[in-house]
C-alpha positions in Angstrom: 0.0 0.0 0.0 1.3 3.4 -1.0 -0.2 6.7 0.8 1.1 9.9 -0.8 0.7 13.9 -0.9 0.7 15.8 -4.1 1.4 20.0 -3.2 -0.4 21.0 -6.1 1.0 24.9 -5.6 4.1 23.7 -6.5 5.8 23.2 -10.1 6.5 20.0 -9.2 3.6 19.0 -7.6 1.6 20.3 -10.6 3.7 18.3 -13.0 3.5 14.8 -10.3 -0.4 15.7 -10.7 -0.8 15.7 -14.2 1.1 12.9 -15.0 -0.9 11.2 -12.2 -4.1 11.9 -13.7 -2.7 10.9 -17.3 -1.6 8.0 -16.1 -5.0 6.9 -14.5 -6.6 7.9 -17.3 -9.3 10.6 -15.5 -11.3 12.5 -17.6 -13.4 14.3 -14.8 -13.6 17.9 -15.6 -14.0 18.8 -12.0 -10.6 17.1 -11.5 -8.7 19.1 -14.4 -6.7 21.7 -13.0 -8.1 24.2 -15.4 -11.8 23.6 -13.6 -9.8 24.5 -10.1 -8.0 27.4 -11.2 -11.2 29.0 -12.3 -14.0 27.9 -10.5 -12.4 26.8 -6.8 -10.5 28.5 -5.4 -6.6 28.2 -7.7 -3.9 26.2 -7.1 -2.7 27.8 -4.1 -3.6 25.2 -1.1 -4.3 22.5 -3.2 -3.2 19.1 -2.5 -3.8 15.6 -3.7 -4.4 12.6 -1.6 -2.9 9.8 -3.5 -4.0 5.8 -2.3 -2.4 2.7 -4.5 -2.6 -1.1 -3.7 0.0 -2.8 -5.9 -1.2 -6.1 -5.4 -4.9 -5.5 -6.4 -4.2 -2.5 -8.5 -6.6 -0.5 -7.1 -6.3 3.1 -6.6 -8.3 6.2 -5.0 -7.0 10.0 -5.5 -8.7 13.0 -4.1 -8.3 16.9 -4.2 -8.4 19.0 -1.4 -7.7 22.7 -0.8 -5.8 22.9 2.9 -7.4 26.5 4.3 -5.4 28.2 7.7 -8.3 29.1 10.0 -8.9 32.7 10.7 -11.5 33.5 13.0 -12.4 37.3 12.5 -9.2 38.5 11.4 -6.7 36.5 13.6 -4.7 33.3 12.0 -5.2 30.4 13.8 -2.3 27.5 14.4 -4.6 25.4 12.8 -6.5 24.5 8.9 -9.7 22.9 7.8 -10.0 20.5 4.4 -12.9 21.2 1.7 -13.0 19.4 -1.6 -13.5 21.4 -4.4 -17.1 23.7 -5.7 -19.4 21.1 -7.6 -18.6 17.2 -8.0 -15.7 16.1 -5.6 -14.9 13.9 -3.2 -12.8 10.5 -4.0 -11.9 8.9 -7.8 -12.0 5.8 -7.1 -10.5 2.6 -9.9 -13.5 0.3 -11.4 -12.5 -2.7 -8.7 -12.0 -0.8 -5.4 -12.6 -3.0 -2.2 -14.0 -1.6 1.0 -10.7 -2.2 2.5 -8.9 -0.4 0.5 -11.6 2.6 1.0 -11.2 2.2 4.5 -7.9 2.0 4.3 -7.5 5.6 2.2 -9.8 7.1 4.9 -7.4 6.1 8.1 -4.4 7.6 5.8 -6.1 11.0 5.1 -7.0 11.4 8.4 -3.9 10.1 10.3 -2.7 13.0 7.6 -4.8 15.7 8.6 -4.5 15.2 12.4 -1.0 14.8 12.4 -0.9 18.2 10.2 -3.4 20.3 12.8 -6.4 19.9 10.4 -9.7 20.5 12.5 -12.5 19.4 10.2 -12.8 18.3 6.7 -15.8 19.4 4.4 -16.3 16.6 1.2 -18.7 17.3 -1.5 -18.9 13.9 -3.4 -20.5 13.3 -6.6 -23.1 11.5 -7.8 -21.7 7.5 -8.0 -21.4 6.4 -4.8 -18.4 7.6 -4.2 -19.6 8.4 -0.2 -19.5 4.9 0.8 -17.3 3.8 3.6 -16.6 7.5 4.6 -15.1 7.5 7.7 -16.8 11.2 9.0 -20.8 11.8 8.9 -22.6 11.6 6.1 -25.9 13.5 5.1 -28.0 13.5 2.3 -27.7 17.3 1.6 -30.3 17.8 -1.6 -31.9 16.0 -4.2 -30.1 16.3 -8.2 -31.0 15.4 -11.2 -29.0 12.7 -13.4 -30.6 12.1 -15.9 -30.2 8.7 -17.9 -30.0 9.4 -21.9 -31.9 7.3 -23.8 -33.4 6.7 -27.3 -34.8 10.1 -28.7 -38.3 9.0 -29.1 -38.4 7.4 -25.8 -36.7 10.4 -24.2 -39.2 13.1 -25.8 -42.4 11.1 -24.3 -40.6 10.6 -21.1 -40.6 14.8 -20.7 -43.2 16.1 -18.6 -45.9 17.9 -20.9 -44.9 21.2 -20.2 -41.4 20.6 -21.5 -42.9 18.9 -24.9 -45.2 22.5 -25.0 -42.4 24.6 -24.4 -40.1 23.2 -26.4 -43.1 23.0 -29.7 -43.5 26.7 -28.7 -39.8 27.4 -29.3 -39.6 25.7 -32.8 -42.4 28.0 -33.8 -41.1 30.9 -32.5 -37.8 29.7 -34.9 -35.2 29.1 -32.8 -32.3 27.3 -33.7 -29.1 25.7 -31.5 -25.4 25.4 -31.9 -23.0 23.6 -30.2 -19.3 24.9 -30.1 -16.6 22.0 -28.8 -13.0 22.0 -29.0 -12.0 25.1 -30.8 -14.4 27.5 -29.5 -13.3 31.3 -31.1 -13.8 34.2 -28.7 -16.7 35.8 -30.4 -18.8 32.5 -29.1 -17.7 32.9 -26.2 -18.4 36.1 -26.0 -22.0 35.9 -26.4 -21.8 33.1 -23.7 -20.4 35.6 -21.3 -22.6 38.6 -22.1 -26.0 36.8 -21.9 -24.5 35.3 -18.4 -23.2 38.5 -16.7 -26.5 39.9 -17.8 -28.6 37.0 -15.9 -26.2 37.3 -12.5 -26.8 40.6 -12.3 -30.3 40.6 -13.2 -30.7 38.0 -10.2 -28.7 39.8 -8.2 -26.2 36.6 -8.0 -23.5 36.9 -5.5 -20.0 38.6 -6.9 -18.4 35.5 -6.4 -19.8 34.2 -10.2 -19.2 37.3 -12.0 -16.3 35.7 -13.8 -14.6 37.7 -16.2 -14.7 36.7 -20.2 -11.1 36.2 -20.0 -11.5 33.0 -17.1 -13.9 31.7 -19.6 -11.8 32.2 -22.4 -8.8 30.8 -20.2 -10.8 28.0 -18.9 -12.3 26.9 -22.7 -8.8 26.9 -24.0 -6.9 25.3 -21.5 -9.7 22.4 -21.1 -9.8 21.1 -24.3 -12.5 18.3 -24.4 -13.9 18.9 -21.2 -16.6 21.8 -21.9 -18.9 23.3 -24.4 -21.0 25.9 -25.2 -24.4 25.5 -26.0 -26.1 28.7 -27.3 -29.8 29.4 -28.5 -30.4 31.5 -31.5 -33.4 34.3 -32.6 -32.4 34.8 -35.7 -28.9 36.3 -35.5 -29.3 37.1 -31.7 -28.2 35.0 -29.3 -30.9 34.4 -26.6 -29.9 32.0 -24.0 -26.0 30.4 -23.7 -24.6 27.7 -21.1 -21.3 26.3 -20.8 -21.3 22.2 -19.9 -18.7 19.9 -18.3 -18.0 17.0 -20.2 -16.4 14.0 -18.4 -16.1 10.3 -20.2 -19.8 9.1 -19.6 -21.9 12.6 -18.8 -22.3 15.8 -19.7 -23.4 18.1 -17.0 -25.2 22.0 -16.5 -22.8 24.2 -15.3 -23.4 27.9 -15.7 -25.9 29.9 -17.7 -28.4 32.5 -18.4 -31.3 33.7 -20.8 -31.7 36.8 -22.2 -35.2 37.9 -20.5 -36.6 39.7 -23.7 -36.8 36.1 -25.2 -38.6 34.7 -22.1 -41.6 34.1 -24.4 -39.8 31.7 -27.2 -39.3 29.6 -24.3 -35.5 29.3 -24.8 -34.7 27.6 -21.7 -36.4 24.4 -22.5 -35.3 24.0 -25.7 -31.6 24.9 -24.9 -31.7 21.4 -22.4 -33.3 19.5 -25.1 -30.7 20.8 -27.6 -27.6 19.9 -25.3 -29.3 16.1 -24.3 -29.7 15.5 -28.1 -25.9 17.0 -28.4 -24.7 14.5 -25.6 -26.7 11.6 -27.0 -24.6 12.2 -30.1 -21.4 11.8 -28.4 -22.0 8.4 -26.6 -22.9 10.1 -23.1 -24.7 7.5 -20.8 -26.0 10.8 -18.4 -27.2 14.6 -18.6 -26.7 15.8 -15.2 -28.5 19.1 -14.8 -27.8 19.1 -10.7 -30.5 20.4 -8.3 -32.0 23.6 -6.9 -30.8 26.2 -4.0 -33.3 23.8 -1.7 -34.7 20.8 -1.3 -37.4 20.5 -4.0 -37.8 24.3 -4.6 -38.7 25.7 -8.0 -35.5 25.2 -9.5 -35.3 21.7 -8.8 -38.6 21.1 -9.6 -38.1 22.9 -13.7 -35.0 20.1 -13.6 -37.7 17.2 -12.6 -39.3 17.8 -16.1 -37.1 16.9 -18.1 -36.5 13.5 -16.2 -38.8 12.9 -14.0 -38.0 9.5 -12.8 -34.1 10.1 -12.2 -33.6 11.6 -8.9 -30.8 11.5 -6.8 -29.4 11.9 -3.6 -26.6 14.6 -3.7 -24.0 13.8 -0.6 -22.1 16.1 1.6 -19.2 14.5 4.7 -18.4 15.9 7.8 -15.4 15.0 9.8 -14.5 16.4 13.0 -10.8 15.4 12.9 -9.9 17.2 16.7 -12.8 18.2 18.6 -10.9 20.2 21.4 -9.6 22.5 19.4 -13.3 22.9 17.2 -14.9 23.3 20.0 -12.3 25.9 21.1 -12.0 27.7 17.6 -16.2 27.7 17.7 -16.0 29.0 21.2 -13.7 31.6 20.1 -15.7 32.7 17.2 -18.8 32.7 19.3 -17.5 35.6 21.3 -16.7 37.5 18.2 -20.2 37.1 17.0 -22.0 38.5 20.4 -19.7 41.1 20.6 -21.3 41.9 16.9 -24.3 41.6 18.2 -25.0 38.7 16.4 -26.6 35.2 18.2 -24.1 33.0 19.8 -23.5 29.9 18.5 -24.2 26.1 19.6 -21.5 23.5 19.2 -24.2 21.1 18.2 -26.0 22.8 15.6 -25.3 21.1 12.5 -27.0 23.2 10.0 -23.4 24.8 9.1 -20.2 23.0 8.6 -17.6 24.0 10.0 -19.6 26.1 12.6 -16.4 28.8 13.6 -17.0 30.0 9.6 -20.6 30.8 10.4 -21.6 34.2 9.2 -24.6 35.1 9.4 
């Protein structure tokens, strides 16, 4: 058994990483370092859990970015662990055995504890890959995965009002186009205009308001692993979102519509237009991911396009030492009254980790 660390903030770390991945042959765009750079926080406390088992030649790898604590503005002696912003967690090879899971668990953990890591934060993806997690682990809201099938079968499996919408669209003459692999800056362009227009619009946190050129960086340094799918009125482009693509899915990443085009119904036919797309390349799934809640509206416009393909989206909690969480929760607690604010209670689990608790 092999247990090693990759520092990804590091030339040669980066370069051990990608020859890692190569190697394995990993083609999750939410494991390409282009994805991280953009969309996750960089490269600067990224590491890479590394697990091998010569004899069986099974193998799990995982990302995490290493954060020092600060509560208010004071550094801590100590860091917390979170997996990257979408679909993390492990990658686990086809054969894994629960020992060996087990066995990658006790490593990152001995790892973290032994390196004053408090808590760990995993976001895990959509296949499994929270089984034999050695922290807690809750079903945090329901997603969409939806399983592509033939395109007659698929269009009568749509809930009516996606059928209606999407009948309403052709009418009103829309037309798609997909742009893979050598996307030229004026489509991206459009992608990024009608997006910036619907995060302001929806008064979306600053946090998304990513600039044309991390699109442009992202699309050209990620080759393979995204798209563009745009909707067309005429010569105006109405309503643009940019995929993932990994080796068996294509997922709904970010978007927006053009709300002067509300009325063609766009949206609808823009999912139907990228499932047809994905169907074309051999994908087995169109994730389009869930809502802000569990089963609000959003998740609910999802259901209609697949409505017998729910799943359970998983989030893991591990305390790794609970003296010092306690005392960093304590310690952020006082901060908090002194703001005015409610104190907080070391066994509310409705935040994780409770000392980064804002509001």
């Amino acid at each position: 058994m092999v247990f090693s660390i990759l520092e990804i903030n590091t030339d040669k770390g980066k370069e051990e990483y990608l020859n890692l991945i190569l190697m394995l042959k990993i083609k999750d765009p939410y494991a390409q370092l282009g994805y991280l750079e953009v969309f996750s926080g960089g490269l600067e406390n990224l590491v890479c859990f590394f697990y091998s088992n010569k004899e069986s030649n099974n193998w799990v790898m995982m990302l995490v970015h290493l954060n020092p604590i600060t509560i208010g503005k004071e550094p801590t002696l100590f860091y917390d662990v979170i997996t990257s912003y979408g679909y993390s967690g492990p990658i686990l090879s086809a054969n894994i055995l629960e020992f060996e899971l087990l066995e990658f668990w006790q490593n990152v953990d001995s790892w973290c504890f032994l390196n004053n890591v408090v808590s760990a934060f995993i976001r895990f993806n959509l296949t499994n890959n929270h089984l034999s997690y050695s922290g807690e682990v809750f079903p945090t809201m329901l997603n969409i995965k939806g399983a592509i099938i033939n395109e007659d079968l698929q269009w009568k499996s749509f809930d009516r009002k996606v059928r209606k919408n999407v009948n309403k669209a052709k009418r009103e003459n829309l037309c798609s186009e997909i742009y893979f692999l050598d996307i030229i800056d004026e489509k991206i362009a459009e992608f990024h205009d009608i997006y910036i227009h619907t995060m302001k619009r929806t008064n979306a946190n600053e946090t998304f308001l990513y600039s044309f050129n991390q699109f442009k960086k992202f699309l050209n340094n990620n080759r393979g692993y995204a798209a563009i799918c745009t909707i067309y009125f005429e010569d105006t482009a109405v309503s643009s979102e940019l995929l993932l693509i990994s080796e068996d899915s294509v997922y709904s990443f970010l978007g927006g519509t053009n709300d002067s085009f509300f009325y063609k119904r766009p949206n609808d036919f823009l999912k139907v237009a990228a499932l047809n797309w994905a169907r074309t390349q051999g994908k087995k799934y169109y994730v389009l991911g869930g809502g802000y809640g569990l089963e609000d509206g959003i998740f609910k416009y999802k259901k209609c396009f697949f409505p017998n393909d729910v799943v359970t989206y998983y989030t893991g909690r591990r305390i790794l030492n609970k003296v010092n969480y306690d005392q960093l929760v304590t310690k952020a607690s006082k901060l908090r009254v002194a703001k005015g604010l409610l104190e907080l209670d070391v066994e509310d689990k409705t935040f994780f980790p409770l000392y980064n608790k804002v509001n």
